[in-house]
C-alpha positions as CSV (number, residue, x, y, z in Angstrom):
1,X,5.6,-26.2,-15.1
2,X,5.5,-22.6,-16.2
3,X,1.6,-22.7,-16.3
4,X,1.7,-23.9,-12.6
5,X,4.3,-21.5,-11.3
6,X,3.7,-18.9,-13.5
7,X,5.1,-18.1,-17.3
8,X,8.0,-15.7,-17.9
9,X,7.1,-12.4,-19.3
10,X,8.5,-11.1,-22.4
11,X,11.9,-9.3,-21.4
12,X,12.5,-5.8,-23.3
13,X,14.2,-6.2,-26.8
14,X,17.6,-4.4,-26.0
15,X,18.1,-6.6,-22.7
16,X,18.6,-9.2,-25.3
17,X,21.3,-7.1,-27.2
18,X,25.6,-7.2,-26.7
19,X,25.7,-5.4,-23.0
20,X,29.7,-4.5,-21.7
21,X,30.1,-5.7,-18.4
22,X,33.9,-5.9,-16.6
23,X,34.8,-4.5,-13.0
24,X,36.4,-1.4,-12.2
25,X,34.2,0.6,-14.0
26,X,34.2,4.1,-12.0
27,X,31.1,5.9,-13.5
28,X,30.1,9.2,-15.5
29,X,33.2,9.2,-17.3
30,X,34.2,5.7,-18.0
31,X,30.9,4.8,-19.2
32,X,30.6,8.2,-21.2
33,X,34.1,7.1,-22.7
34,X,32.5,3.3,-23.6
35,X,29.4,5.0,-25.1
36,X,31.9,6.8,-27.2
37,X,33.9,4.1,-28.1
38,X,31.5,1.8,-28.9
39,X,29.7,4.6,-31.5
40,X,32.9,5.4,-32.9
41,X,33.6,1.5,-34.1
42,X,30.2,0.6,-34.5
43,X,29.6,-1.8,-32.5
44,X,26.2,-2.2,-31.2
45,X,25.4,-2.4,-27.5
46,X,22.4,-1.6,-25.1
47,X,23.7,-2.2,-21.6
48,X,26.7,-0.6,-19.7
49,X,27.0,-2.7,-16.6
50,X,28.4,-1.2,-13.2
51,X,30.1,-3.0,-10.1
52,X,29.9,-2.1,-6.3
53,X,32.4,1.1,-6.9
54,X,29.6,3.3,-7.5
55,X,27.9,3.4,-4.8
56,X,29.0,5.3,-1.3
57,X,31.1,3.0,0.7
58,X,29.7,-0.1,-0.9
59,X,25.5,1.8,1.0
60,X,23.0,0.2,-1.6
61,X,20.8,2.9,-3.1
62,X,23.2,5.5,-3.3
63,X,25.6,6.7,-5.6
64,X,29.5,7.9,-5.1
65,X,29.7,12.2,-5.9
66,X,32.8,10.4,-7.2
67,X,31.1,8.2,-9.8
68,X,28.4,10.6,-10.6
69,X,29.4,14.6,-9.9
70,X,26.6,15.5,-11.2
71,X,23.8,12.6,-10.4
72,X,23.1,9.4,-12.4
73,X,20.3,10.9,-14.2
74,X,23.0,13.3,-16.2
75,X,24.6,10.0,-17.2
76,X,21.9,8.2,-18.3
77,X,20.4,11.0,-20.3
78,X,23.8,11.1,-22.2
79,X,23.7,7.5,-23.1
80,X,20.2,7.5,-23.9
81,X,21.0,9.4,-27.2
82,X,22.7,5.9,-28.1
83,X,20.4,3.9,-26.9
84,X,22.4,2.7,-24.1
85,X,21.5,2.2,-20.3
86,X,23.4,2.0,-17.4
87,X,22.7,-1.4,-15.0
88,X,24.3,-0.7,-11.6
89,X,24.8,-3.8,-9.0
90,X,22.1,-3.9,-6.1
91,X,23.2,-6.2,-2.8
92,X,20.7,-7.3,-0.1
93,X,22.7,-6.5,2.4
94,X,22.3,-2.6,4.0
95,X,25.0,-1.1,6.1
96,X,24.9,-1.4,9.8
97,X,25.2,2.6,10.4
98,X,23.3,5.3,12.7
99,X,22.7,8.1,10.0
100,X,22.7,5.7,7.3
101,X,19.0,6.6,5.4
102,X,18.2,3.1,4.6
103,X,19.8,1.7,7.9
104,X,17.7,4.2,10.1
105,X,14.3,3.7,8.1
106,X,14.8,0.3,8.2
107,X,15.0,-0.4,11.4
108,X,12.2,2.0,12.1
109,X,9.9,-0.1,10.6
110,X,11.1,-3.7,11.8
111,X,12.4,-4.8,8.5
112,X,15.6,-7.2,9.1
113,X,16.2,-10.4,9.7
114,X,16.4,-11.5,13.4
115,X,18.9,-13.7,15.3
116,X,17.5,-16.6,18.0
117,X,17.9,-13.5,20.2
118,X,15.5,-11.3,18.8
119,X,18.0,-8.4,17.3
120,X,18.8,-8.1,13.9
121,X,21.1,-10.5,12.3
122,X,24.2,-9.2,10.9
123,X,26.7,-10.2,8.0
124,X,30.0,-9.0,7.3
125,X,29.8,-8.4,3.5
126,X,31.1,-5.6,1.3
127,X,29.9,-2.5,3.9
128,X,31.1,-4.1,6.7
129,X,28.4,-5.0,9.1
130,X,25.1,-5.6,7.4
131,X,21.9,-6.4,8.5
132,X,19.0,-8.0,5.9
133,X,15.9,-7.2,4.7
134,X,13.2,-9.9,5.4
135,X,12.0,-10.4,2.1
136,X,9.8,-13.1,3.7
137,X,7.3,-10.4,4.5
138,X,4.6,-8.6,2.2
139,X,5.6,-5.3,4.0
140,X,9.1,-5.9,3.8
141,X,9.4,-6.6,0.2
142,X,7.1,-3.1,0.0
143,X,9.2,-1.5,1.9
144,X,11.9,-2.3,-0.3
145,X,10.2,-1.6,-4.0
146,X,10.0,2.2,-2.3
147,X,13.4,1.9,-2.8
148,X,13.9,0.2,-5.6
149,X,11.3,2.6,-7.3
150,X,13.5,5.7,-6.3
151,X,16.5,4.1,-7.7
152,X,14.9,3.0,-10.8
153,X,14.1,7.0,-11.3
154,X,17.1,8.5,-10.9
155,X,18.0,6.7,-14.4
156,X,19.3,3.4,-13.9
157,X,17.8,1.4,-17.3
158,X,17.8,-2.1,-15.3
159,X,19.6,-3.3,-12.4
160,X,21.6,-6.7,-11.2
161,X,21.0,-8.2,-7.9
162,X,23.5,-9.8,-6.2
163,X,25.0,-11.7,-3.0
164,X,21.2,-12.7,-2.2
165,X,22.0,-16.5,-1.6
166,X,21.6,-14.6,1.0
167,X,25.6,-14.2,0.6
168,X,26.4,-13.0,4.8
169,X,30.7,-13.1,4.3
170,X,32.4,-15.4,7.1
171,X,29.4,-15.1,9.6
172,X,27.7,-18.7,9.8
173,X,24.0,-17.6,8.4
174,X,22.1,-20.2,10.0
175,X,21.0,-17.6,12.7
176,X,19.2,-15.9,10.6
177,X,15.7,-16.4,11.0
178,X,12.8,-15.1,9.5
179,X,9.3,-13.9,9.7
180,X,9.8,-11.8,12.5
181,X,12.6,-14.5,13.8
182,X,9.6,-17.2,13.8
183,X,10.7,-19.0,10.9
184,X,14.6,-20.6,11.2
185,X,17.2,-19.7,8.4
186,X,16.2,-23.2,6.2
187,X,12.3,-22.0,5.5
188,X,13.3,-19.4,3.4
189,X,16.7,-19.4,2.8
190,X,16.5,-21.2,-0.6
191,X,13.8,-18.1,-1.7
192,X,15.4,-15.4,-0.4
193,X,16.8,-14.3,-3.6
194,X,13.2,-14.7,-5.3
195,X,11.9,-12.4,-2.5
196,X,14.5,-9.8,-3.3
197,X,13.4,-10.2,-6.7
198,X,9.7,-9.7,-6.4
199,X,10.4,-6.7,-4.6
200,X,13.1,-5.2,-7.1
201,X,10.1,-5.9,-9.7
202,X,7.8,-4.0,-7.8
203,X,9.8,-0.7,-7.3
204,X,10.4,-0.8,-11.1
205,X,7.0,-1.4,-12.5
206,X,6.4,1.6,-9.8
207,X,8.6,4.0,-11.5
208,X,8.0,2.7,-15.2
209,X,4.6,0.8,-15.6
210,X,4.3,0.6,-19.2
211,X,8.0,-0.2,-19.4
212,X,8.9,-4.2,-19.4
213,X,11.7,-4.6,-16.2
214,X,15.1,-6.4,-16.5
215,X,16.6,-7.7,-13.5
216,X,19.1,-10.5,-13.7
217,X,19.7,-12.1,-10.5
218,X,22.3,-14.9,-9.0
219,X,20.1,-16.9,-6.7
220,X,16.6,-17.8,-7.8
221,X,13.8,-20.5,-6.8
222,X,10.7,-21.8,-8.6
223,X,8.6,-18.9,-9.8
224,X,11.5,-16.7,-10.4
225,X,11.2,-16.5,-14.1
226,X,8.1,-13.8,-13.8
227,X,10.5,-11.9,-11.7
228,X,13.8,-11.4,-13.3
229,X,16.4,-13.6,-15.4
230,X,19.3,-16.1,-13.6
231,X,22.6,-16.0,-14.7
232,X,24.6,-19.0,-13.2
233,X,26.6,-17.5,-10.3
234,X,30.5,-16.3,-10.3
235,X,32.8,-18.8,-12.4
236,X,36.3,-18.4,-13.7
237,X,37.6,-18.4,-16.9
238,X,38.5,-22.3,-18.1
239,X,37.5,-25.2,-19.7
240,X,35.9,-26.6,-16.4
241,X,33.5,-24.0,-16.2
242,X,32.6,-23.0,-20.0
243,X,31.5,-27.1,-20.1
244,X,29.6,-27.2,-17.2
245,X,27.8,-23.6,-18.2
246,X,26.0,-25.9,-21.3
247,X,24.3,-28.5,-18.7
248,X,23.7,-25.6,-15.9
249,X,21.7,-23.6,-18.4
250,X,20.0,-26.0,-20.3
251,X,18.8,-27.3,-16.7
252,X,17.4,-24.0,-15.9
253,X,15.7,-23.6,-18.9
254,X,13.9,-27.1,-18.3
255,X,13.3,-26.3,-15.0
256,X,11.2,-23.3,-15.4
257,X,13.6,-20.4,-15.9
258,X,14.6,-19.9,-20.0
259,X,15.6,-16.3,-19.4
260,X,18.7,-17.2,-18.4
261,X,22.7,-17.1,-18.9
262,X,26.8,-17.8,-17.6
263,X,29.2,-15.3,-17.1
């Protein structure tokens, strides 16, 4: 199976190290506070992990003034000198809103989903109103790694993606179609996340070529091992869960995808 689909690259050493990962975390502070911590009792960890809260009003591919005064790069420099990277949250879904950089360019250049109806289909997820890339498409998924490649150097080590099920809140996502609204919501909808993926690969290699990526996504599809790692979707914390994790992963090991992991 992995010689047919395609075999899963080596993922850097320290994205196999102890990472801290817990919402709430508010940016160039808190996470200059963990790296301090952690040095201070010796405990040994590569990855400082960051929810939604530090972006602007939940806008992917920016970054709150709050979070990071002085830019993430400042951040990431300072951790750096432990050995420790900072992996923010990315979502699929962009804000609905005139002024909004990524809003505006993207639908400059044709880049969301449509509806039956020919506009863009829109969500109501963490922003608000969102609209979705079309990952379907070559161009789109380009279009995307621009961004991802900007991101990528302004410091972030790595990144998770998120809510690409494609996750759209309480709006039915049937009418979502794709392929410039050709294609209904069920050709693509099981690969969306793997699109995203692809494209969040892309931007990296971009910014770091001789560097090895990690990306750790929620939704996945057959392939996505040469793209990023799965980790098994939200869960809670019982008995119910922690047994079924053993089965879920084992099966997505077997099934193509060994880079992978519960919460």
């Amino acid at each position: 199976l992995q010689r047919l689909v395609g075999t899963t690259p080596l993922p850097p050493l320290w994205s196999l190290g102890y990472h801290q990962s817990r919402w709430g975390y508010g940016g160039h502070d808190d996470l200059l506070k963990l790296d301090a911590e952690f040095a201070r009792h010796e405990i040994p960890c590569d990855g400082l992990w960051m929810d939604l809260d530090y972006m602007e009003g939940y806008r992917v591919f920016t970054t709150s003034d709050v979070a990071f005064p002085g830019g993430a790069a400042i951040t990431a420099r300072e951790l750096a000198k432990n050995g420790r990277r900072i992996v923010p949250i990315i979502d699929p879904g962009v804000k609905r809103e005139p002024g909004y950089r990524a809003y505006d360019d993207g639908r400059e250049h044709g880049v969301f989903c449509l509806n039956p109806e020919g506009e863009p289909f829109v969500g109501m997820v963490w922003p608000g109103e969102t609209v979705f890339p079309d990952f379907s498409l070559p161009e789109v998924r380009d279009w995307w790694a621009g961004y991802a490649r900007r991101f990528r150097e302004e410091g972030f080590g790595a990144c998770w993606i998120d809510m690409n099920d494609p996750s759209t809140g309480p709006v039915d996502p049937t009418a979502m179609r794709f392929r410039r609204g050709e294609d209904d919501h069920g050709s693509f909808r099981n690969a969306y996340g793997l699109g995203m993926a692809m494209a969040t690969q892309q931007g990296f290699l971009a910014a770091e070529p001789d560097e090895r990526p990690f990306i750790l996504s929620r939704s996945g599809f057959v392939g996505t091992s040469r793209y990023s790692a799965i980790w098994t979707g939200d869960n809670l914390s019982n008995r119910f869960y922690l047994r079924n994790s053993i089965p879920t992963s084992l099966g997505l090991a077997i099934s193509g995808v060994p880079f992978n992991g519960p919460d």
